[in-house]
Every structure is written in structure tokens, then in C-alpha cells.
C-alpha positions in Angstrom: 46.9 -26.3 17.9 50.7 -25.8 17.5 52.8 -28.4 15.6 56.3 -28.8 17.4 59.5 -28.2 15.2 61.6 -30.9 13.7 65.0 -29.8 12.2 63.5 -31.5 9.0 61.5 -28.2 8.7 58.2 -30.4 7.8 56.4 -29.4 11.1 57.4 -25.8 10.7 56.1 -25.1 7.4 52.8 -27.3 8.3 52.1 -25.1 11.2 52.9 -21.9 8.9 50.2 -23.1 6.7 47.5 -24.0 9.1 48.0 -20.6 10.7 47.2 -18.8 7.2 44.4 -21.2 6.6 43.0 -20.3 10.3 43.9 -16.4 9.6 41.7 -16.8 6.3 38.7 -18.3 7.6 38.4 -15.5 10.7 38.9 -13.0 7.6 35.9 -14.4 5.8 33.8 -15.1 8.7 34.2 -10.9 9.0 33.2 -10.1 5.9 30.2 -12.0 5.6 27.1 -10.6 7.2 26.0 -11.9 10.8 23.6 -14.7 10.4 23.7 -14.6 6.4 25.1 -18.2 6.7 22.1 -19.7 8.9 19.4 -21.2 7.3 16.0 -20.3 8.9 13.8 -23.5 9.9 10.4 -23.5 9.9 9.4 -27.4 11.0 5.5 -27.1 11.7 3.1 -25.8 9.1 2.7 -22.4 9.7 0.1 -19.6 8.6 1.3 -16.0 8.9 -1.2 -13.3 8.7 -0.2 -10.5 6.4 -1.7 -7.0 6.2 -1.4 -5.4 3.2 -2.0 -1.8 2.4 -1.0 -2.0 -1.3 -3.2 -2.6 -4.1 -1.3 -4.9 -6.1 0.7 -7.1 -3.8 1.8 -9.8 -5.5 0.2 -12.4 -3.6 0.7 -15.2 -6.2 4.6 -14.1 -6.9 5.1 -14.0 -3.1 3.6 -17.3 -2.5 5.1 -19.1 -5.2 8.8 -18.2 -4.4 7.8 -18.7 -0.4 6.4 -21.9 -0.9 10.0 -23.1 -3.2 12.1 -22.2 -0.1 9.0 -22.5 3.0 6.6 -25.2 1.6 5.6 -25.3 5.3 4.7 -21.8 5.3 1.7 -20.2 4.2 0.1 -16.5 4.3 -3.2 -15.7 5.1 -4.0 -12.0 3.4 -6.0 -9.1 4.6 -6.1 -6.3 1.6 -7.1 -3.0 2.5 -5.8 0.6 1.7 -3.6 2.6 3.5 -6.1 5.3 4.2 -7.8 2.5 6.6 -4.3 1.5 8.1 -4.5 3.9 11.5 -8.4 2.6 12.7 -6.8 -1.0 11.3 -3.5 -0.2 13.6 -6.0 0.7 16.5 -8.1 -2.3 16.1 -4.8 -4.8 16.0 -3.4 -2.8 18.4 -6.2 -3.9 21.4 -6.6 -7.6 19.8 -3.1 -8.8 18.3 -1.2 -7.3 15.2 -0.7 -9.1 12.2 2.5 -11.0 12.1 3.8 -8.8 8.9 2.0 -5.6 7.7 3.1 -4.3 4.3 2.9 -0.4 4.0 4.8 2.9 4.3 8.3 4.1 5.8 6.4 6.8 7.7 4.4 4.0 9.7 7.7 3.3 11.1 7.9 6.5 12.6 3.7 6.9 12.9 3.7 4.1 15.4 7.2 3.6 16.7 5.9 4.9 20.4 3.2 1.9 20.5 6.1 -0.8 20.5 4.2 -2.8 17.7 7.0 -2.9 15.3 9.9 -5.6 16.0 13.6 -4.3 16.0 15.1 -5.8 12.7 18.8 -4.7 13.0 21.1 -6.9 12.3 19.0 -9.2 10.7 20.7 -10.6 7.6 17.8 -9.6 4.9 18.8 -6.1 6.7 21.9 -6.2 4.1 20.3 -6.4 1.1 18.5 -2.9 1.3 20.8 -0.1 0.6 21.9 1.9 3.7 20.9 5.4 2.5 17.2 3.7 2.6 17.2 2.7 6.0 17.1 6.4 7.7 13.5 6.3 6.6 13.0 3.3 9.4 15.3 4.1 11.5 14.2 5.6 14.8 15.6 5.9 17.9 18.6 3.6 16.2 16.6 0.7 16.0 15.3 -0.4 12.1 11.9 -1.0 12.3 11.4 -1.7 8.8 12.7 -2.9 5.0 12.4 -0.3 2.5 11.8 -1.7 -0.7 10.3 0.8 -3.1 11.5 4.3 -3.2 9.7 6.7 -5.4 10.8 10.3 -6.7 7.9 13.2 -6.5 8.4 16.4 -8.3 7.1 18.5 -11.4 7.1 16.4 -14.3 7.5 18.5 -17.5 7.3 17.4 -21.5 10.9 18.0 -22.8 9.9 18.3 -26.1 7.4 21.4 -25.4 9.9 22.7 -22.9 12.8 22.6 -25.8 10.0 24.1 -28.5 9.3 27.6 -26.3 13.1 27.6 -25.2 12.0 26.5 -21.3 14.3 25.4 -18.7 13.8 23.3 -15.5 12.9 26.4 -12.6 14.4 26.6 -9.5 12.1 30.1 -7.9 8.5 30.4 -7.9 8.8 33.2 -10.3 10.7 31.4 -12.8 7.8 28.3 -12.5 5.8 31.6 -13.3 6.9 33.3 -15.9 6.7 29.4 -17.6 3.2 29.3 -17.1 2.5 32.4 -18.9 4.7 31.7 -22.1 2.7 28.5 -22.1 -0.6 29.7 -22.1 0.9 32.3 -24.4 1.4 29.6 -27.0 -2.2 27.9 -26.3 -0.7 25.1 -24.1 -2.3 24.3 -20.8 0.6 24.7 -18.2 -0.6 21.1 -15.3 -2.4 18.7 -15.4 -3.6 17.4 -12.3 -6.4 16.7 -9.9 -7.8 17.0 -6.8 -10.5 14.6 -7.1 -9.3 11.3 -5.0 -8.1 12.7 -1.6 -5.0 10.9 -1.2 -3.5 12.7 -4.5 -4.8 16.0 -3.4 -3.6 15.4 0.0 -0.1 14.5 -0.8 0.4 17.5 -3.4 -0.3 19.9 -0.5 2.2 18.1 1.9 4.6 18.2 -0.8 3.6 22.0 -2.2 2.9 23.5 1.3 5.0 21.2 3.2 7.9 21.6 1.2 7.7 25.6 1.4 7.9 25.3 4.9 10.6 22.8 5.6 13.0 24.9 3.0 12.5 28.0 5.9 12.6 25.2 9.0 13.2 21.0 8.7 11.6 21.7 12.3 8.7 23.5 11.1 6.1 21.0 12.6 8.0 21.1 16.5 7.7 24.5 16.1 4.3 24.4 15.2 3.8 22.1 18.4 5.5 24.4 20.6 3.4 27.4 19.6 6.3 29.1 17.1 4.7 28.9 14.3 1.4 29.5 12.9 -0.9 28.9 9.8 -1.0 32.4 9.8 2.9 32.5 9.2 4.0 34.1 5.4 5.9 30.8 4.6 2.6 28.8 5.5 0.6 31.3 3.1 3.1 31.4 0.5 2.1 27.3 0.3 -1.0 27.7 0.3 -1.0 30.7 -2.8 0.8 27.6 -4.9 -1.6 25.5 -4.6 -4.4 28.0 -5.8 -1.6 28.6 -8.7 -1.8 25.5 -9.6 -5.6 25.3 -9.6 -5.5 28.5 -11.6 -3.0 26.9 -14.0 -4.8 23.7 -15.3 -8.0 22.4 -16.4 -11.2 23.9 -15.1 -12.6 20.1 -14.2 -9.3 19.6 -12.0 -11.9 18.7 -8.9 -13.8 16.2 -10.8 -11.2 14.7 -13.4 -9.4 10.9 -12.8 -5.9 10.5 -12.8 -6.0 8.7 -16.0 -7.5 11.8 -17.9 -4.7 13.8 -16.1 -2.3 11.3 -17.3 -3.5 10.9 -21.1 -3.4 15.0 -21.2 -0.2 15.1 -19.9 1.8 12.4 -22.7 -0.7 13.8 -25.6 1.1 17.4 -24.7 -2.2 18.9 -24.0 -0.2 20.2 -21.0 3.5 20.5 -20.8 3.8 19.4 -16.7 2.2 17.2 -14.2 2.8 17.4 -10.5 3.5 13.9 -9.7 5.2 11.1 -7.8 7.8 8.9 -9.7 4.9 5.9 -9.8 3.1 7.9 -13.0 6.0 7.5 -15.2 5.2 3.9 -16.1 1.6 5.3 -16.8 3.1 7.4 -19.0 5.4 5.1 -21.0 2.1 2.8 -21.1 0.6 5.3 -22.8 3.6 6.4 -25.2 6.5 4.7 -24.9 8.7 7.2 -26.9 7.6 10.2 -24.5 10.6 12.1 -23.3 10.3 13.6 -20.1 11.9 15.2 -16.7 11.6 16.5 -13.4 12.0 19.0 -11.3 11.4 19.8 -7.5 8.5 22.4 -7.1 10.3 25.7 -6.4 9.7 27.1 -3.1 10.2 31.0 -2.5 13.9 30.4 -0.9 14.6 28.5 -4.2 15.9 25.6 -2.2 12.9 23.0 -3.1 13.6 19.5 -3.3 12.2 16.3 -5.0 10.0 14.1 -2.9 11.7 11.0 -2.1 9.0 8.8 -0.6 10.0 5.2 0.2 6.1 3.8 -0.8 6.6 0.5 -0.3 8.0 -1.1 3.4 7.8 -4.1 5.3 7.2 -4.7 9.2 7.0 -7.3 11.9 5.3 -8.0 14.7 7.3 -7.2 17.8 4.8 -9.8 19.2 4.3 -12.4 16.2 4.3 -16.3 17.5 6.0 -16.9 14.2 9.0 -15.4 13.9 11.0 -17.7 12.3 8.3 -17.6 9.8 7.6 -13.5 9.3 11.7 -13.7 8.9 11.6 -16.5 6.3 9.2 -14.3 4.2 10.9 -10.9 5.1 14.6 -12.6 3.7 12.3 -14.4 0.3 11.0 -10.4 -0.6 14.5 -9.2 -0.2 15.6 -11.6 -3.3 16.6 -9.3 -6.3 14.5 -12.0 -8.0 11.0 -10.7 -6.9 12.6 -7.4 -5.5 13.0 -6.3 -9.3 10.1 -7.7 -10.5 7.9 -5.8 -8.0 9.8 -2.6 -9.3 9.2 -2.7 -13.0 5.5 -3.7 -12.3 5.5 -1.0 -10.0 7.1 1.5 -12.1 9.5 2.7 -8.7 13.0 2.2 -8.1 14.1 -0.7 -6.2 15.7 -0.3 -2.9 17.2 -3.8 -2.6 21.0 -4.3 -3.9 21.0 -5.7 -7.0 17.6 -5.8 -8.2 17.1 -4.2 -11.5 14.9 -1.1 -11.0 12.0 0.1 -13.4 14.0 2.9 -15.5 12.6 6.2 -17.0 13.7 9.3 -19.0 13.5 11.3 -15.7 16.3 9.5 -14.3 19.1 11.2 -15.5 16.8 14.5 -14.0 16.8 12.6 -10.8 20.1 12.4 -10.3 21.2 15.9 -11.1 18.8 16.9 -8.0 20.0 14.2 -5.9 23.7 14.9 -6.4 22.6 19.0 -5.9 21.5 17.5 -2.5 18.3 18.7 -3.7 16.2 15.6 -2.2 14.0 15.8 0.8 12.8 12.2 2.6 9.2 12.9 2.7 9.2 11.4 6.5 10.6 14.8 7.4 7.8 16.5 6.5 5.1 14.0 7.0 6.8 12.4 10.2 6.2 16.4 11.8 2.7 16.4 10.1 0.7 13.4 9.8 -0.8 12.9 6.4 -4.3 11.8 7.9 -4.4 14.0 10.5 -2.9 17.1 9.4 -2.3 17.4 5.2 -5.6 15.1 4.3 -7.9 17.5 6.5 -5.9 20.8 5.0 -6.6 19.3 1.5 -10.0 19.1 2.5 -10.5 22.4 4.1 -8.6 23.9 0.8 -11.4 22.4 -1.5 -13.8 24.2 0.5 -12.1 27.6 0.7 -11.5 27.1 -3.3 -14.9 26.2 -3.7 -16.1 29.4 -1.9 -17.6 27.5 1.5 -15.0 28.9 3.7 -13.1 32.2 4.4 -8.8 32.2 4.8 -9.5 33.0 8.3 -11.4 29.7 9.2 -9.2 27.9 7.2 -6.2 29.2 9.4 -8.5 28.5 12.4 -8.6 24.9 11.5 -5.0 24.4 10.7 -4.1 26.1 13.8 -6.7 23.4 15.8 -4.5 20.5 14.6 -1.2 22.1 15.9 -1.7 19.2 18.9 -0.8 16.2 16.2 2.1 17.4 14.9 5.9 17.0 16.0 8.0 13.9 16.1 
């Protein structure tokens, strides 16, 4: 609207004003996020099915903070583990998905060419996660997911039995070597781990072998597709010789040991390291909250290794819910920092939503060196290429039998070589 001019002025400085006023609110309406304004309505009672790959989901926090904002809205839970997620994804897949499905960033990727997940950018929850966290759902351009836990994976070492023998954090295989010996030197057992549950020793391998080969190649696994690259290959061997290392460089019961054991022998100093994700550290401080520890990526022979940042805890929708309005309601409730850092310090993992105060360890300040030495690898580039199911959990598999004398190297290559088809982006 323009005022006309009087020669009192009056008119003038009134239409002056309104024009700032107008130029002010088309600045604000820039700044704030599309949609963050609009309310989502959800009339009808509504029951949204949720499928859950996590142990732990909160149910009761989840439903309490969506029932204060949704009263209308209600979940109905299916609990399983994420092992069972790909026959889960085939069976939804042929009958109807689940309208939200709670699991990993790599599932963004694992079954991105089915069309199952909906395309979230631009929705307003979007915002809250931090933009460095969104490559791991990002594919093709489209975010397919909201990261909310991200986890650190690496060598964890005691600092005070590294500081007693003179240690430092290594960067090469032989200076993770030469540790090992001055430790056994001194009577202390260098790891402890396990292979005992498969999902542990299958993710050790991905991040042990896997890591060795994506510091030679981040396209090791297309190359592998194409025929390039082989099992037999000396940066696929040198993998695998670390992870008999490791076997030969912690406790003789490492295939039949828990993780709790492992845990307890770690903080009591019975071992100085621990190969680990970021998770364990709230075992540890459980356990002793006065231990002081780090970590440290596991060297690989180009002495490039880098931690394992996994983001272990997403959230999807439906690309063919009947509720969206509803899946979005609960999708924008999780993204509060409210429940957002509550989930982190009972998970023990950093929080991936701005804002939300994450569970903090001594290894932080370890964390950040490597990340600001761009010494960080999304694991999605090595388990995107290789499946964890059907390529590191079967390698884990065929590695207990070679270690355990059932099998030669040779078949063992055979059989990596064999699952060369399920690899590649």
C-alpha cells in the first residue's frame, strides 16, 4: 500500500515506517526454517506402527512427550534386532512397511534403490540435526533419514598404563606393535576383546580389514565389483594378518568371553586397550567412574587409519505411510533436545541434534584431535561398498573357522572372492 504525501510530512514518514516494518518481516520470514512455523494437525486418533531395531528404545519417554503434544496419536511397537532388519525389510517390503522404522544410517543407503524410504528434505525437524550428519542419509541428494546418535569406534587405550611404560597413541602398524610387546614385557595383556557375539566380531573386521583397504582405495568395494581387486590382494591380507594380531594379542578365551568380561578387564587394567565403538565408554565409567582413557584409530599399513564414525541410531519413514502427518509429528517430538539428550547420556553416544547435551567421556578431547587431523572415516563408506550381513558378518565367520583350524587361507579367499557380486554402491 503507498500512503500519498502531504506537505505536513505525516504521510511520508508513515509510509517510511511501514516500509521498514514490511522489509523486517520478509527478513525474518528468511531466516526462519520453511515450515518451522506450521503446526502439524493430527484430528483423528491415529496408531502408527514403529519398527524398532534398538534394544532400548525408549518407548515410555517417546510416548509420554508424543502423547503431551499428539494425545491423538499413539505407536504401536514391533522390537526386534537389527541383525533381523533385511528378512524384516523383505517381508514389509511385499505386505506394507511400517510407517517409521528406527535403525541405522547405512539402511539409508542399504535400501535406497527399493523406494521404501520417504524423501525428508526440507522438512523442518530436518534443521535440528547438524548438517555434517546428514551425508550419512543423504543419497542421490535426497535425505532419507534423521541421524540422531553418532558414535566414535577406534582403539581404546588406559592412559594411565600408557603414561606408566612411556606409550604414545600409534599411528603405523609397527608402532601398535612394538606397544604390544613392551606391554607383555611388563606382564600386562595388550586387548581385550571378543569374538563371541557375531555382530562385535563382525564389525571389528569391517573396521580392522575394511579400514586397511579404504586407506589404499575409498572405492575399494566398486573395484572389487568390477573384478580390480581381489581377496587375494596384499592390502586385503595385510587386514586380515591384524586381526589374527589381535587374536594373538589378548586373552586365550577371546571366542567364548562376554563383552562385559572384556569390559571389567579392560577398566581393572588387566589390559591396557580395547577395540571398541564409542557406546563402551559409558560401560566403562559404570564400572569406574574415575578411569581415564583415549582413543585412537587402528593403524593401517599407509598410516592413514581413521576413527569409525558410525551414526548408530537413525530414523525413517514410509514413502508409503497413510499417516504422514502422524510419522512427522513423532519424527519433529524425537528431534526435541529434550528427549534428543536424554537418549544420548542413556546411550552413552553423542547426540546429533543441535542443542541437545551429549553423553561426555575422557576420550573426547582424543576425538577431536583425530577429527580435526581429518582422521575420521563415515563407516557408510566402507559398509555402504560392503554390506555388513552379506559381506563382513560371513568374513567374520569364515575367520573363526580358519582361526580355529577348519579352513585353509585359500578357501577363505575363495569365499570372499564368491561375495564380490554384493558389494559396490
Amino acid at each position: 500500500m503507498v500512503i500519498p504525501e502531504k506537505e505536513d510530512g505525516f504521510f511520508v514518514k508513515m509510509n517510511r515506517i511501514l516500509s521498514v516494518l514490511v522489509a523486517v518481516l520478509l527478513a525474518l520470514t528468511a531466516i526462519i526454517p520453511a515450515g518451522l512455523a506450521e503446526e502439524i494437525v493430527v484430528d483423528e486418533p491415529t496408531t502408527i506402527r514403529v519398527l524398532s531395531t534398538v534394544p532400548d528404545s525408549h518407548e515410555e519417554d517417546i510416548e509420554a512427550a508424543l502423547a503431551e503434544k499428539y494425545p491423538n496419536i499413539t505407536i504401536d511397537w514391533e522390537l526386534i534386532t537389527w541383525e533381523d532388519l533385511p528378512s524384516k525389510m523383505q517381508q514389509y517390503m511385499q505386505s506394507g512397511m511400517p510407517d517409521v522404522v528406527i535403525a541405522k544410517s547405512q539402511d539409508a543407503n542399504n535400501y535406497a534403490e527399493y523406494g521404501v524410504w520417504a524423501d525428508l528434505t526440507g522438512k523442518p525437524y530436518i534443521d535440528s540435526v547438524y548438517e555434517s550428519a546428514l551425508t550419512s542419509t543423504t543419497v542421490d541428494g535426497k535425505i532419507l533419514g534423521v541421524p540422531y546418535l553418532g558414535s566414535y569406534g577406534g582403539v581404546y587405550y588406559n592412559r594411565a598404563i600408557f603414561a606408566q611404560y612411556g606409550l604414545e597413541m600409534p599411528t603405523t602398524i609397527d608402532e601398535l606393535k612394538n606397544i604390544c610387546e613392551v606391554l607383555k614385557a611388563n606382564g600386562v595383556t595388550p586387548f581385550a576383546t571378543h569374538f563371541l557375539d557375531a555382530w562385535y566380531w563382525g564389525w571389528e573386521v569391517a573396521i580392522c580389514v575394511g579400514g586397511e583397504l579404504m586407506s589404499n582405495s575409498e572405492t575399494w568395494g566398486d573395484e572389487f565389483k568390477a573384478g580390480k581387486r581381489s581377496a587375494a590382494d596384499a592390502d586385503f591380507q595385510t587386514g586380515l594378518e591384524m586381526m589374527q594380531f589381535i587374536v594373538d594379542n589378548t586373552f586365550e578365551d577371546c571366542f567364548s568371553v562376554e563383552q562385559t568380561t572384556c569390559d571389567a578387564r579392560f577398566v581393572k587394567g588387566e589390559a591396557a586397550m580395547q577395540f571398541d565403538m564409542a557406546g563402551v565408554a559409558a560401560n566403562y565409567l559404570s564400572l569406574d567412574p574415575t578411569l581415564d582413557f583415549g582413543v585412537f584409530p587402528f593403524p593401517s599399513s599407509q598410516g592413514n587409519g581413521c576413527l569409525n564414525m558410525e551414526c548408530s541410531l537413525t530414523f525413517f519413514k514410509s514413502a508409503t505411510t497413510e499417516h504422514e502427518a502422524a510419522a512427522d509429528a513423532l519424527l519433529s517430538v524425537l528431534c526435541s533436545t529434550e528427549l534428543a539428550s536424554k537418549w544420548s547420556q542413556d546411550d552413552g553416544t553423542a547426540s546429533l541434534i543441535k542443542g541437545a547435551v551429549s553423553f561426555d567421556t575422557p576420550a573426547q578431547k582424543d576425538i577431536d584431535y583425530w577429527c580435526e587431523q581429518g582422521r575420521s572415516r563415515d563407516q557408510n563408506v566402507v559398509t555402504g561398498q560392503m554390506p555388513f550381513n552379506e559381506f563382513w558378518a560371513e568374513l567374520a565367520s569364515d575367520l573363526t573357522d580358519y582361526m580355529n583350524g577348519a579352513i585353509d587361507m585359500n578357501t577363505l579367499i575363495e569365499r570372499s572372492n564368491s561375495r564380490s557380486g554384493v558389494c559396490g554402491f
